[in-house]
C-alpha positions, 0 to 999 in steps of 0.5 A: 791906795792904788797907786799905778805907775806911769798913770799914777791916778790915785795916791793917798795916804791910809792911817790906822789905829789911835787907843785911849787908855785910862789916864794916859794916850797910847797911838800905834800905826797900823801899817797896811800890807804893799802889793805890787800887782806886775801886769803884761799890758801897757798902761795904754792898753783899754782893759788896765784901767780894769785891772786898777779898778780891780786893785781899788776894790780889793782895797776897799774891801780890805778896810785898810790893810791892803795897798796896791800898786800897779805896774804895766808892761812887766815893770817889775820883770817878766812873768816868768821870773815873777811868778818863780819868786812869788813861789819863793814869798815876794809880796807881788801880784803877777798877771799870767795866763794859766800856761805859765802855772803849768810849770807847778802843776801841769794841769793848769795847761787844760785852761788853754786847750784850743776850743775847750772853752766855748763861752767865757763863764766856762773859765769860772765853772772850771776855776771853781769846780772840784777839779779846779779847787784840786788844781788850787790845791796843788798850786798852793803847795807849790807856794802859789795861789789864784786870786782871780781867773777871767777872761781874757778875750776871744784869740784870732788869727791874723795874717797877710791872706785870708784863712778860710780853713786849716789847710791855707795856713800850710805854708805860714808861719804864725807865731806863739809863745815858748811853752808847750801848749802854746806850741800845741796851739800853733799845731792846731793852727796848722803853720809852721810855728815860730817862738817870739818874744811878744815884744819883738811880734811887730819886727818879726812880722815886718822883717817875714820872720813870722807871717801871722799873730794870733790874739784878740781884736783889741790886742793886734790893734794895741801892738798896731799889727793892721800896719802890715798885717790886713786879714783877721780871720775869725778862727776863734780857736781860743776863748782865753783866760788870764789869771792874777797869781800871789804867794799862798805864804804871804796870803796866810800871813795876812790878816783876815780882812785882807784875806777876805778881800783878796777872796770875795773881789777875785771869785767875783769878778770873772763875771764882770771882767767877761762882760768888759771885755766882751765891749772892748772886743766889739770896739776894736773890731770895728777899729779894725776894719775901719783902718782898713783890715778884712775881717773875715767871719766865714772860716771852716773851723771843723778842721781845727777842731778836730786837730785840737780833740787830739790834745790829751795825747800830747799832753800824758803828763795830765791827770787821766781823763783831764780833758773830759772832765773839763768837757763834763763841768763846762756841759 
């Protein structure tokens, strides 16, 4: 079953296994492995009710040896420390962008190089290419594997004042996440970067810790950032993916169905994820401007790309020629 915490919406009982033997009964329960899939979105958030449609597909293929639970808002603990204890064995599924699998294998930072990708089938021509099953590989050495890579949504800036090139966020302080690329993310944005916890974004940006965010459209609106905030400026700078990350020990101990569910379900569904985000993102453009936020299409990207070719020299710790074989697969 999945059993979703704080919207518990499906709770079921699954029992297996009944043998008759000549003469006499013998009956065994078959137990299905627990899954506990720990996500950083809220339970208010459009795109959970597709991370539970995800795990009841999962199941479902599993023929009854997988049961999922799912958890919002890092429930369990912050990725961070879940994904080091998945690498140790925990028997969790954790939501992350692929910034935070770079700890393992730094090569995994490329899928969040700002204007890399262009279209959201580029996150799974990479995932699945010989360059991304090599990274797989050296994930799966390190305790860790992917079960699915998809789109995350398209990452705007937003702020107080129109962004109509790089050279107007000279003077603002956008705000990122603690990790090196996401610091190379605010680099390219041209401001003066400040590391926040996502859960303090809206005080910091209340008290002008922070002037922008970026993220995307149905994101800011979901952490009602348009309460002080009234530009959304279509930087576009990153044509994000997250993944679902588990134990390469407990997957090999599963039995073969559950394997080849976690397999089929997760290489499949980074093209169904990329057309429900594309309608959320849609909607919640429309939110909004319709509580009154600018949003503006006319943005001079040329110097923010160029600023972003230059990422490979900040990052020497890549396999040489990383970034342009990336380029090579997605062209």
């Amino acid at each position: 079953m999945v059993k979703s915490i704080g919207t518990i919406s499906r709770i079921g009982a699954l029992g297996l296994g009944l043998a008759v033997g000549l003469g006499s009964v013998a009956a065994w329960a078959q137990e299905a492995t627990t899954l506990k899939m720990n996500l950083v979105i809220s339970n208010q958030d459009p795109v959970y009710a597709y991370w539970e449609d995800f795990a009841t597909k999962i199941e479902e293929e599993s023929e009854g040896t997988l049961n999922i639970e799912v958890y919002p808002t890092e429930t369990l603990g912050k990725t961070t420390d879940m994904i080091q204890a998945i690498s140790r064995g925990a028997p969790i599924l954790q939501d992350s962008d692929p910034s935070h699998l770079a700890n393992y294998v730094p090569d995994y930072a490329v899928f969040m190089a700002p204007y890399l990708f262009k279209e959201p089938s580029d996150i799974p021509e990479a995932w699945q290419s010989e360059i991304g099953q090599r990274m797989e590989k050296e994930l799966n050495d390190q305790g860790l594997r992917i079960v699915t890579l998809v789109y995350f949504g398209t990452r705007n800036l937003m702020c107080n004042t129109p962004v109509d090139a790089r050279a107007d966020t000279a003077e603002l302080k956008v705000r990122n996440a603690p990790t090196k690329m996401w610091n190379w993310v605010g680099e390219v944005l041209g401001g003066i970067t400040v590391n926040t916890a996502w859960s303090e974004v809206y005080t910091a940006l209340s008290q002008g810790v922070a002037d922008c965010v970026e993220s995307p459209p149905n994101v800011v609106y979901g952490m009602k950032f348009h309460e002080i905030l009234d530009n959304y400026n279509l930087t576009e700078h990153l044509v994000a993916s997250t993944s679902i990350v588990m134990s390469q020990q407990v997957y090999e101990s599963l039995p073969e169905k559950a394997q080849q569910a976690l397999d089929s379900v997760g290489q499949s569904y980074p093209a169904v994820r990329a057309d429900q985000i594309k309608s959320i993102e849609k909607e919640y453009m429309d939110k909004l401007a319709e509580a009154g936020v600018t949003v503006n299409e006319d943005v001079d990207k040329s110097a923010f790309i160029e600023k972003a070719s230059e990422v490979s020299e900040s990052f020497p710790e890549w396999t040489p020629n990383l970034y342009q074989d990336i380029v090579s697969v997605i062209e």
